[in-house]
N, C-alpha and C positions, 0 to 999 in steps of 0.2 A: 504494500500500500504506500500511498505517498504520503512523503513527509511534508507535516503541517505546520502553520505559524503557527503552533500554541505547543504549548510545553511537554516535555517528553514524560511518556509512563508506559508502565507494563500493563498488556491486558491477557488474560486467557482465550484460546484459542482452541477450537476443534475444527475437524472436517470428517465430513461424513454424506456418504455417497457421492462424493468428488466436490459438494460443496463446502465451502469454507462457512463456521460460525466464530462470532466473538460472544464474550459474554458480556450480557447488560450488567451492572450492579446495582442499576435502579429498578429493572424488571426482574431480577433475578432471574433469570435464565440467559442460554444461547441462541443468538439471531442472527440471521443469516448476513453475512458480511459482503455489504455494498459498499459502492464509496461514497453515498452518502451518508450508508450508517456509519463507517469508518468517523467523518465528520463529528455526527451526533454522540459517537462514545468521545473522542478528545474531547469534545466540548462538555460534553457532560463530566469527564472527568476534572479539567479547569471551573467548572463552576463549582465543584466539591473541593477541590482540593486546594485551588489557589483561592477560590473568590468567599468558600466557606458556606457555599447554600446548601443548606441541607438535602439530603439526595430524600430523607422522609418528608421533605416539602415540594418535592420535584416529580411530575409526573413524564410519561413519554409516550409519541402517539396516544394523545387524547383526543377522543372524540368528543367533537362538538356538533350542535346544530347550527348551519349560517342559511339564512333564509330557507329554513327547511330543508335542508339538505344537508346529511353527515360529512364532516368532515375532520381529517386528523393532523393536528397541530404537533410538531415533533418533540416541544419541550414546552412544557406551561412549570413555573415556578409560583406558587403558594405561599402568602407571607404565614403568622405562625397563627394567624383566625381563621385557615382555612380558604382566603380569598385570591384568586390569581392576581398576580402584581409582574408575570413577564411572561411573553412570548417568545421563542427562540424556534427561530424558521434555520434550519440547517441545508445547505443545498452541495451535493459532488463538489470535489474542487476544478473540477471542465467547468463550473456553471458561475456566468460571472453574474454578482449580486449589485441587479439593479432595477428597476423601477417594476418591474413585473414581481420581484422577490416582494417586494417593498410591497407592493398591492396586495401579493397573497395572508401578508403578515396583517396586513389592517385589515382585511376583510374578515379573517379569524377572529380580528379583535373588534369586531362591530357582535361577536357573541361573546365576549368577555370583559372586554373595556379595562385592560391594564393597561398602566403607566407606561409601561416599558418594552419597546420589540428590540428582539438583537436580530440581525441575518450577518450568517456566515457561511463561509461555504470552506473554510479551514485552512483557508488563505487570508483573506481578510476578512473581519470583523466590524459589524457596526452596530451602536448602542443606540436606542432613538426613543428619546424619550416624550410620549403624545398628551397630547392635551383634549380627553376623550368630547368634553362639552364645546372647544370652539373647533375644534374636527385640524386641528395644529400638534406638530411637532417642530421636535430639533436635534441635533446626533450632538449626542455626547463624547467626550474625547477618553473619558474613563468608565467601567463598569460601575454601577451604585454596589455600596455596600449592602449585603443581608438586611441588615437594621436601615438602612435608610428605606427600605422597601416595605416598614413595618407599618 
């Protein structure tokens, strides 16, 4: 897999019936290793381990409804009431992050209305922090803290 801008870690690894799995440690179990999932596990592992979110606040692929229609968001972060406070749109690192990533993340978030979308695609990173009532955002140049998301 290719190496990514975020910081190095070990993960486990299977393969079985010639496909490759990693293991979630937010889903607890092995899923099938894409390069976007590739993406979704570093990121989920810097949001544990450097930024400090708890992985028991962190869901992955959650389904939501947006206009009646299911749909699954790859990371939703939960402050400690239970309430989503971030979207985290993960995309392959082939897939360059821009106004379509951007659209997909706010349309997720017109069923959730958190503060905060990130899209990456494990090259570059962006933090965008919205303002759900005048339909405004602005990209942040650092991740928030845990706690400031409380």
């Amino acid at each position: 897999m290719k190496i990514l801008n975020l910081p190095q870690c070990s993960f486990r690894f299977k393969e079985q019936g010639g496909k490759k799995f990693i293991y979630d440690e937010v889903r607890q179990k092995f899923v099938t290793l894409t390069p976007e999932e590739w993406v979704r596990q570093n990121f989920l592992h810097f949001m544990s381990r450097h930024l400090h979110y708890p992985t028991s606040l962190t869901g992955v692929e959650k389904m939501i409804k947006v206009h009646g229609l299911s749909q699954r968001c790859d990371i939703v972060l939960y402050n400690r009431k239970g309430a989503p406070v971030m979207i985290v749109e993960c995309k392959a690192p082939s897939v360059r992050i821009d106004a379509t990533t951007l659209s997909q993340a706010a349309r997720y978030n017109t069923a959730l209305g958190v503060p905060y979308l990130v899209l990456t695609n494990g090259l570059k990173h962006y933090c965008i922090e919205t303002e759900v009532k005048d339909n405004s955002y602005s990209i942040k140049s650092e991740f928030p803290s845990f706690e400031e998301l409380q």
